[in-house]
N, C-alpha and C positions, 0 to 999 in steps of 0.2 A: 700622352698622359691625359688621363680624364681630369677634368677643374668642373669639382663641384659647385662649388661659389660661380663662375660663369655661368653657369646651367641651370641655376636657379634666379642670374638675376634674367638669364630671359623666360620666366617663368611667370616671373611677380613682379610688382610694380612697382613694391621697397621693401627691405630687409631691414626688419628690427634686429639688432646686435644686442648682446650685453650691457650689463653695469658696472659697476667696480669691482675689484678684485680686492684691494686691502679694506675697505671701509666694512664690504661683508665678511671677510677673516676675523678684522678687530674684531666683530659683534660675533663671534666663534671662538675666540679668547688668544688671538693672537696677538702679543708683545710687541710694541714698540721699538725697532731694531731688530725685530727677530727676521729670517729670511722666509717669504711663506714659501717657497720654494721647496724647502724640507718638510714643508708637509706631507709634498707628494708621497712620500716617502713616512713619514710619521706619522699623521695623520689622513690617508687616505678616504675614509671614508667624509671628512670633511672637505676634503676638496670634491667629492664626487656632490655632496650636497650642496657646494657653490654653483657646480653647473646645471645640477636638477632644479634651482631653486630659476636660476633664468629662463631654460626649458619651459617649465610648469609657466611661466610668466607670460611664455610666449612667444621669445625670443626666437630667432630662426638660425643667428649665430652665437655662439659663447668662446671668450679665448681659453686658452691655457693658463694656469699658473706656473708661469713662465719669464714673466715680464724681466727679473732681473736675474735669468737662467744664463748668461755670458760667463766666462771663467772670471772676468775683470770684477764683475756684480757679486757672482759667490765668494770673489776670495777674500772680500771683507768680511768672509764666515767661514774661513779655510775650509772652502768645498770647491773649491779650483777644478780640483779631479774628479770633479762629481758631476759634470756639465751634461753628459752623454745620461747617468742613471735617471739627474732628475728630469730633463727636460723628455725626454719618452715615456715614464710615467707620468708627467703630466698630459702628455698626451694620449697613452693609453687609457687613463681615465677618464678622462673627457671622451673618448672614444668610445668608451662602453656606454656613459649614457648618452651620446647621440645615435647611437646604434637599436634603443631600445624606445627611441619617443615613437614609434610610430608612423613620422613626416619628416621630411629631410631637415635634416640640421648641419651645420657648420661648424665645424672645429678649427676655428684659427690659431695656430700655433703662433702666442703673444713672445714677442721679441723689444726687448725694451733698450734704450741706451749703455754705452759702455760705462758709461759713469767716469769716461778718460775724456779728454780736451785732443782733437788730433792734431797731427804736423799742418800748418806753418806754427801755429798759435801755442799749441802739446806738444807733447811728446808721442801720444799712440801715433804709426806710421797706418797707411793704409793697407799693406799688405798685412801687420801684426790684426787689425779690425775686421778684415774681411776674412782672415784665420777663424777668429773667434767667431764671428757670426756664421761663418759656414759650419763650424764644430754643435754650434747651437740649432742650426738650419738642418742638417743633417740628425740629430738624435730628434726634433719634432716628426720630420718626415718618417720614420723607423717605430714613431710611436703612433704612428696613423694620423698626423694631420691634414687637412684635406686643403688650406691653406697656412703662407705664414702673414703676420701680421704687425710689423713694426708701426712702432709706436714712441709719441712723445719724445719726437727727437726735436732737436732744435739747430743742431749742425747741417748744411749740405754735406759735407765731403762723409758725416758718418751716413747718410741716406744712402748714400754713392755707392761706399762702399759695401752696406746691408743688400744692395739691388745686385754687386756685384756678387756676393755670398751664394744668396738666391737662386743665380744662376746657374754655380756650383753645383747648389745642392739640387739644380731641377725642378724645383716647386713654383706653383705660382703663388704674389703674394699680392698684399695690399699694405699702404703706408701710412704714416697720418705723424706730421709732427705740431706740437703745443706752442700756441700761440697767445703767449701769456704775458707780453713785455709790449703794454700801448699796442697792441695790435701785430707787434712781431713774435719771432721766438727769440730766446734769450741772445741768440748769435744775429738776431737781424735780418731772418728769411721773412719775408711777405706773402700773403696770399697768392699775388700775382707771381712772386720769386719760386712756390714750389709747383705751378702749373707751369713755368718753361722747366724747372728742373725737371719735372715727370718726363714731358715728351721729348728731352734729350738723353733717356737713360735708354741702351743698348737692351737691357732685361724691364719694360716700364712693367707699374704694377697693376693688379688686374683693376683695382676702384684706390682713388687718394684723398686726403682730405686732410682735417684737422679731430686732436682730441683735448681733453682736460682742459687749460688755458685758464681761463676767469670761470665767468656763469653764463648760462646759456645764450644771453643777448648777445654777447659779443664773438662768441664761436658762429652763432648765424652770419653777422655781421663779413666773419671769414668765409664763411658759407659765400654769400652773395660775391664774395669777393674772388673765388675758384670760378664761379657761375661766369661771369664777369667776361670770362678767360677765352671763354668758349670751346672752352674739353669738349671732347664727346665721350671722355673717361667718365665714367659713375663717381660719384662724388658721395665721400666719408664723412658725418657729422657725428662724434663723442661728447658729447660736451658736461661739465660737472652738473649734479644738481646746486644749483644755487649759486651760492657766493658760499666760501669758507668762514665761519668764527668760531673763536675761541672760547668756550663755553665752560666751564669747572674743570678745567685742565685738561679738554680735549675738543678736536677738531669736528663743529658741528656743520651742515650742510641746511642752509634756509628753503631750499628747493623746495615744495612740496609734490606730489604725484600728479595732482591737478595744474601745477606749472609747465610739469615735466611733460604729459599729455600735451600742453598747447606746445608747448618746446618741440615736440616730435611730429605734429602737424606743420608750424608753421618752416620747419628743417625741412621738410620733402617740397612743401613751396617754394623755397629758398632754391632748393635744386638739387637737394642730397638723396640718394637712391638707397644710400646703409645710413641708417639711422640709431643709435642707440646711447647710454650714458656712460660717462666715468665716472668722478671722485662723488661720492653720497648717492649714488644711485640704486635703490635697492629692488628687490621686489616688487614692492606695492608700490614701484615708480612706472617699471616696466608695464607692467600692466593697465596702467593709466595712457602709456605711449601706445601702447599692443590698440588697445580699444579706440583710439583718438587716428592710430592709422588705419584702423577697418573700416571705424564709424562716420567719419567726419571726411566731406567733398572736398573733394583736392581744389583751391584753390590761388589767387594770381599771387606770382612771386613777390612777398610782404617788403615795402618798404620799411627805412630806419625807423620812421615812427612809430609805423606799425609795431614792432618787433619791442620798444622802450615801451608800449604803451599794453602791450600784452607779459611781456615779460620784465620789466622792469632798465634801468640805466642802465648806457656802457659803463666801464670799469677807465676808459682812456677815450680823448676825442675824437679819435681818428683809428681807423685802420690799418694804420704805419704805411699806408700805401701812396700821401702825399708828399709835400718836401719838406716836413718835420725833418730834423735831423735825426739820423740813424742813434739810437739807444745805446749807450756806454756798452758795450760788451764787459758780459760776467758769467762765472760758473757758479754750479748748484748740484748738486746730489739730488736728483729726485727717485722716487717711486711712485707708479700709479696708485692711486688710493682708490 
């Protein structure tokens, strides 16, 4: 099976990714709770202009609208049975306009959390999760994905089980879960915790990393901390524009594009090979990144200082990677913004 995403990172020296997926819907008029999922389907011509709009930016990958495409995600929108329609027109669509930029682009099929807690802790069992992600793994691949692309997990055993899916379904993919609790993910994975998870998985993925989390300092921060590890794996940096606040009743992103530029320079020092944004990342972000990786000399991998002094404070002291004690475990409902 040809892997496009391989073939391109031995081509080029780093891959700008995408931006958000909910934060540009909102500003396209989508709802609060609503699922953007049924866009693909509803609104099709707006999902094709979330991908054209990264494209045009520069981008070299963009995901699907897909992120909360699982049966467990939809059926808080009794679309359970819908798993297979939406998640291949999201990726049919996304397919046609990567198909018409002119320069190879990537379509990773976004695969996001089940939104369930698994067995010992849950109830999901690992055979019912790797059900579900092969059902979701299998209608991207059917829709022309060229890869899949999980995301913002916080669990091992769901990683586990998404890689075992994967395998299923035959595709290659790449992983990345959110590191947002003092430097861990919500369950307590460390930077160093998902660089031995990667190279103990039977199906590893093709580049791994971190997404969304805090604001860009601190994703670096994980960044250096994968590096650290000494993968020879290509390493994933997403990281939100900014820090999150709450602004006349909605979630703004302090990021600016001139931040997000050095943010996407000082990620490829750091040791990230896929480069790109999550939650407030727009356009006129990417495009500050697109410019900042063509125009600006790659140089020495940024220390902490560096990195607070360009980009502003961590959000937590530490990179949960010393003998702090392990962070209460807790669940959340997320979606990528």
């Amino acid at each position: 099976m040809t892997n496009a995403l391989s073939n391109l990172l031995e081509t080029v020296d780093v891959i700008l990714a995408d931006g958000a997926t909910g934060t540009n819907l909102f500003n396209m008029g989508l709802q609060s709770g609503d699922a953007p999922e049924l866009w693909n389907v509803d609104a099709p011509d707006k999902i094709r202009a979330l991908y054209q709009g990264s494209v045009d930016a520069g981008s070299d990958l963009f995901l699907t609208n897909t992120f909360g495409g699982t049966a467990a995600r939809l059926k808080l929108h009794d679309a359970q049975n819908r798993v297979a329609e939406l998640n291949r027109i999201g990726a049919e669509l996304g397919r046609e306009v990567a198909d018409k930029a002119g320069r190879p682009i990537i379509v990773a099929g976004s695969v996001g959390p089940t939104g369930e807690i698994m067995e010992p802790v849950g109830s999901l069992s690992h055979a019912e999760a790797v059900e579900m992600f092969h059902e979701q793994a299998a209608a991207l691949k059917t829709g022309g994905a060229d890869v899949l692309w999980l995301e913002t997990i916080s669990a091992p055993e769901e990683f586990r089980a998404a890689a075992e899916a994967f395998a299923l379904a035959d595709m290659p993919w790449c992983g990345t879960m959110s590191f947002d609790t003092a430097g861990r993910t919500m369950m307590g994975v460390t930077s160093s915790d998902l660089a031995m998870i990667v190279e103990t998985l039977p199906n590893p993925p093709v580049a791994f990393g971190a997404n969304c989390g805090t604001g860009a300092s601190d994703i670096l921060r994980t960044v250096l901390g994968f590096a650290a590890q000494g993968n020879e794996r290509p390493l994933i940096s997403k990281g939100n524009a900014g820090i999150p606040k709450y602004v006349d009743g909605h979630i703004h992103y302090d990021g600016t594009p001139e931040l997000m530029g050095q943010y996407a320079a000082m990620a490829r020092d750091a040791g990230a090979t896929i480069i790109g944004g999550c939650c407030g990342t727009m356009p006129a972000h990417l495009r500050k990144m697109r410019e900042a990786l063509d125009n600006g000399p790659r140089g020495e991998r940024p220390t902490l200082d560096q990195i607070v002094s360009a980009l502003g404070p961590f959000t937590s002291a530490s990179d949960g990677t010393g003998d702090e004690a392990v962070p209460e475990r807790r669940t959340r409902r997320r979606r990528r913004a």
